[in-house]
N, C-alpha and C positions, 0 to 999 in steps of 0.2 A: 534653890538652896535655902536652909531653912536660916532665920536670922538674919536676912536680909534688909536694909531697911527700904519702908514706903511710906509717902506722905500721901495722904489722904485729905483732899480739899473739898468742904462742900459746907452752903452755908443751913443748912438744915441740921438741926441737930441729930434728930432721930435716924435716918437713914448713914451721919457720918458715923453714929456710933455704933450700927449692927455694921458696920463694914468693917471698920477697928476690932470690933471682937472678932469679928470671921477671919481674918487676917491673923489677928494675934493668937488665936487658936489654931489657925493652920503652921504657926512658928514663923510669921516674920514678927520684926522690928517696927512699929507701923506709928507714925504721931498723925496726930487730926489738927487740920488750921480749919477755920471758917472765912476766910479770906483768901485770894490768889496773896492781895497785897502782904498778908499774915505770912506766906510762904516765900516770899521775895526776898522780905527780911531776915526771914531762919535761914534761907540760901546765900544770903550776902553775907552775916553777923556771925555765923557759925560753919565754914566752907567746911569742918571737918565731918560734919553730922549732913550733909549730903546724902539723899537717898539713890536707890539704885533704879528706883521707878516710882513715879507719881501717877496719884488717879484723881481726876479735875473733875466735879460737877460742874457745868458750865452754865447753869441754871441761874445759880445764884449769882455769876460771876459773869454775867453778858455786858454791863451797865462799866461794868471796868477796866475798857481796852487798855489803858495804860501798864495796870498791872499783871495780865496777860501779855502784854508785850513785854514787860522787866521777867516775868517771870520764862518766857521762852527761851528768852539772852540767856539766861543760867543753864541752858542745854541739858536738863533732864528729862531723860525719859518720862514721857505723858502719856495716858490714856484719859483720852476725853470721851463723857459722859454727854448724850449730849437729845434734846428731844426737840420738836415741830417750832416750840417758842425759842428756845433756843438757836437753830437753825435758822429763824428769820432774824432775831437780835445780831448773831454775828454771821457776816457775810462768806459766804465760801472763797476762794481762790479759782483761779482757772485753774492748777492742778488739784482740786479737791480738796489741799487743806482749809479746815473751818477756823476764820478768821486769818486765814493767812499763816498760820502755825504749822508746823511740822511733827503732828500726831504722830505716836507710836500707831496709835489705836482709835477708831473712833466708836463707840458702841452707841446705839439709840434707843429710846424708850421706846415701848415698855421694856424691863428687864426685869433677871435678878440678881439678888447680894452673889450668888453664883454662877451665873455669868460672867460677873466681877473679877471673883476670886480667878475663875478658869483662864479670864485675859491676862491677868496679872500674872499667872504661873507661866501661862504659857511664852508670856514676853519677857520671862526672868529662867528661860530657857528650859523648863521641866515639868512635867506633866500637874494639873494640879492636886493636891495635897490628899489622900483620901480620909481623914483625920480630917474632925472637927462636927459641926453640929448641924451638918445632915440638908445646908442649905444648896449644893452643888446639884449638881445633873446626877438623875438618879442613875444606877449601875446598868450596863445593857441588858439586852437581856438575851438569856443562852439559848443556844442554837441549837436545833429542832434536828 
C-alpha cells in the first residue's frame, strides 16, 4: 500500500540513501537513521510516527547489542540485512533468529537495492511496486 511508512537503518551513507529514494519513489513514507540507537529513540520520543516495517543493515550495527535489543522491544517489523561478518559478530539462536531477534526477514549479501525493495513489498503484503528506477528484478520473460 503506497504511503506506507519505513525506517531504514544503516550506518553507510551511500547505500541508506539509494534505498530511501527507491523506496520513496516506489510511494512509501520512508526516514533514514544511521544508528539502531537513532531508531530507538524516534520509537520511544514520537510513538505516533511508527513505521509499518523497518529495514536494518546489521553491518554497521553488530557492535550495539544493547540497542538492538531496545530496539526489538518496540516490536517492529524488521528485515535484517545481514552478511559473513555480520553473521559471526551476532550470534544466531537455536531457532535461527540472528542475535536472538525475531526477524521478519533475514536477506544476505551479496544483494540488491531490489531485492530490498521486493522484501519490503512483499512483507507490507503486495507485490512490489512496478514504478520507479529500473533497480528491481527485471520483467520475465514471455513464453515461447
Amino acid at each position: 500500500m503506497a504511503g506506507e511508512r519505513i525506517w531504514v537503518v544503516d550506518a553507510e551513507h551511500w547505500p541508506r540513501a539509494y534505498l530511501l529514494a527507491e523506496l520513496t519513489e516506489r510511494g512509501y513514507d520512508v526516514t533514514g537513521f544511521e544508528t539502531a540507537r537513532d531508531a530507538v529513540v524516534r520509537a520511544i520520543v514520537a510513538r505516533d510516527e511508527r513505521p509499518a516495517l523497518m529495514v536494518i543493515d546489521l553491518h554497521g550495527q553488530a557492535g550495539d547489542h544493547k540497542a538492538l535489543d531496545a530496539l526489538a522491544r518496540q516490536e517492529i517489523p524488521t528485515v535484517a540485512i545481514a552478511g559473513i561478518t555480520t553473521v559471526v559478530a551476532i550470534p544466531a539462536a537455536a531457532d535461527g533468529a540472528l542475535g536472538g531477534h525475531p526477524w521478519e526477514a533475514i536477506l544476505r549479501r551479496p544483494l540488491t537495492i531490489g531485492t530490498i525493495v521486493e522484501a519490503v513489498a512483499r512483507l507490507l503484503n503486495g507485490p512490489a511496486r512496478s514504478r520507479g528506477s529500473g533497480t528491481s528484478s527485471p520483467p520475465p520473460k514471455p513464453e515461447r
